[in-house]
NUDRENNU-154065 format. One record per residue (C-alpha): x, y, z; residue in one letter; residue number from 1. Coordinates in steps of 0.001 Angstrom, whole numbers, m for minus. Example, Ala and Ser with C-alpha at 12.3 -4.5 7.8 and 13.67 -1.06 7.14 Angstrom:
BEGIN
{x:12300 y:m4500 z:7800 aa:A i:1}
{x:13670 y:m1060 z:7140 aa:S i:2}
***
This chain:
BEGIN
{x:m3760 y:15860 z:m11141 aa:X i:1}
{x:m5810 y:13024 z:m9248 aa:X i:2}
{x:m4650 y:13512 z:m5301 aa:X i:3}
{x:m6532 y:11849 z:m3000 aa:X i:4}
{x:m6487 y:11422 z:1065 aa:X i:5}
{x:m3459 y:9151 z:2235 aa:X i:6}
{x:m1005 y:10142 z:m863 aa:X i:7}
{x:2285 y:10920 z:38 aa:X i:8}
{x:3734 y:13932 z:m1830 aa:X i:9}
{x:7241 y:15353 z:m2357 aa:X i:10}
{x:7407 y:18577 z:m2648 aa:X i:11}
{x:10218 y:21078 z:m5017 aa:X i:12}
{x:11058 y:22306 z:m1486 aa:X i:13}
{x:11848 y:21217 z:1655 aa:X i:14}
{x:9954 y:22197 z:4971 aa:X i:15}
{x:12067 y:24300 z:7295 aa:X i:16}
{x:12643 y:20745 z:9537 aa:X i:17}
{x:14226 y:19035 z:6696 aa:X i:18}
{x:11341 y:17198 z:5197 aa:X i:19}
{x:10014 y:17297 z:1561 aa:X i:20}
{x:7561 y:14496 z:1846 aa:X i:21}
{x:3927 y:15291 z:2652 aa:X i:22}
{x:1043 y:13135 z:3419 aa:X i:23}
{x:m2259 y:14216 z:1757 aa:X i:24}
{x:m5106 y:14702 z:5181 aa:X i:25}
{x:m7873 y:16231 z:2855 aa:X i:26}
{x:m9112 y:17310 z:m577 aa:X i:27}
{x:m11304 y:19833 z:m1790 aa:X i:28}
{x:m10689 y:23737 z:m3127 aa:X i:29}
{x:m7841 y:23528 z:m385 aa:X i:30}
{x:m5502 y:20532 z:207 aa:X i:31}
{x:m4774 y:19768 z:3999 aa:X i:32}
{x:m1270 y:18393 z:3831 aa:X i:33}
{x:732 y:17463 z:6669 aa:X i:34}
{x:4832 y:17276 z:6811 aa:X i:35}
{x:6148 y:14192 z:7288 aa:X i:36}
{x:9320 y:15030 z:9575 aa:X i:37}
{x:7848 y:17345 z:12091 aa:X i:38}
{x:3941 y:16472 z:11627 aa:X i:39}
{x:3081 y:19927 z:11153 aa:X i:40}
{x:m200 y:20663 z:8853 aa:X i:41}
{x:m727 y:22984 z:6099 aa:X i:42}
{x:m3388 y:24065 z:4551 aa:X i:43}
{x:m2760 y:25099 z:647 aa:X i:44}
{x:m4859 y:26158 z:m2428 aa:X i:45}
{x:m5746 y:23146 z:m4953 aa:X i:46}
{x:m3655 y:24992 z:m8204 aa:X i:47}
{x:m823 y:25775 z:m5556 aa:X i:48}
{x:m242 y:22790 z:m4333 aa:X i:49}
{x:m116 y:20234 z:m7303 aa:X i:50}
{x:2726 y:23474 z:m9107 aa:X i:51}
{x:4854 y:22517 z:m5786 aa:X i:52}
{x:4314 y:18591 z:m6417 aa:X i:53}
{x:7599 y:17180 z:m7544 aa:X i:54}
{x:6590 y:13370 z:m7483 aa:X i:55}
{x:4053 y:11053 z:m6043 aa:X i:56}
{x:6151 y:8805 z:m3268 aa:X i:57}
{x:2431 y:6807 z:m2942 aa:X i:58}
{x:m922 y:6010 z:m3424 aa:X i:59}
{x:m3654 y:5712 z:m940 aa:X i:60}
{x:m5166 y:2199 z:m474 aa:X i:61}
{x:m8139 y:2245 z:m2722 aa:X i:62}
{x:m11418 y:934 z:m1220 aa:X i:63}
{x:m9867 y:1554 z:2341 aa:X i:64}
{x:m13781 y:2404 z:3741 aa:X i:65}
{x:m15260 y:m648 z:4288 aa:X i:66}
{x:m16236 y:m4092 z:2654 aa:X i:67}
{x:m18275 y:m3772 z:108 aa:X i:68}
{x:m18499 y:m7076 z:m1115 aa:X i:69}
{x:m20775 y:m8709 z:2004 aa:X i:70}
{x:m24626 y:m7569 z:1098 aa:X i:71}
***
């Protein structure tokens, strides 16, 4: 599964506030998510994380770093 910093998640449970939607912080091995009711972070294992995925709510901006285009 392709998840990248900025993606909002929802999960197959809810957080203990309520929530089920996550926002993606960072990616490698483990995935920094944080809840999007009570802004509480987690910090899960890669394989973990995308079993608890239920959808994808959205994408991250792509090419969000900089301009590119002036040389």
């Amino acid at each position: 599964m392709d998840i990248k910093p900025g993606d909002v998640v929802r999960l197959r449970k809810q957080h203990p506030c309520g929530s089920a939607e996550w926002e993606v912080i960072s990616v490698g091995i483990d995935i920094r998510v944080r809840c999007l009711g009570c802004q509480r972070y987690v910090l899960m294992d890669r394989f973990v994380l995308e079993r608890k995925i239920k959808a994808v709510v959205s994408r991250s901006s792509p090419a969000s770093d900089g301009d590119k285009s002036s040389a």
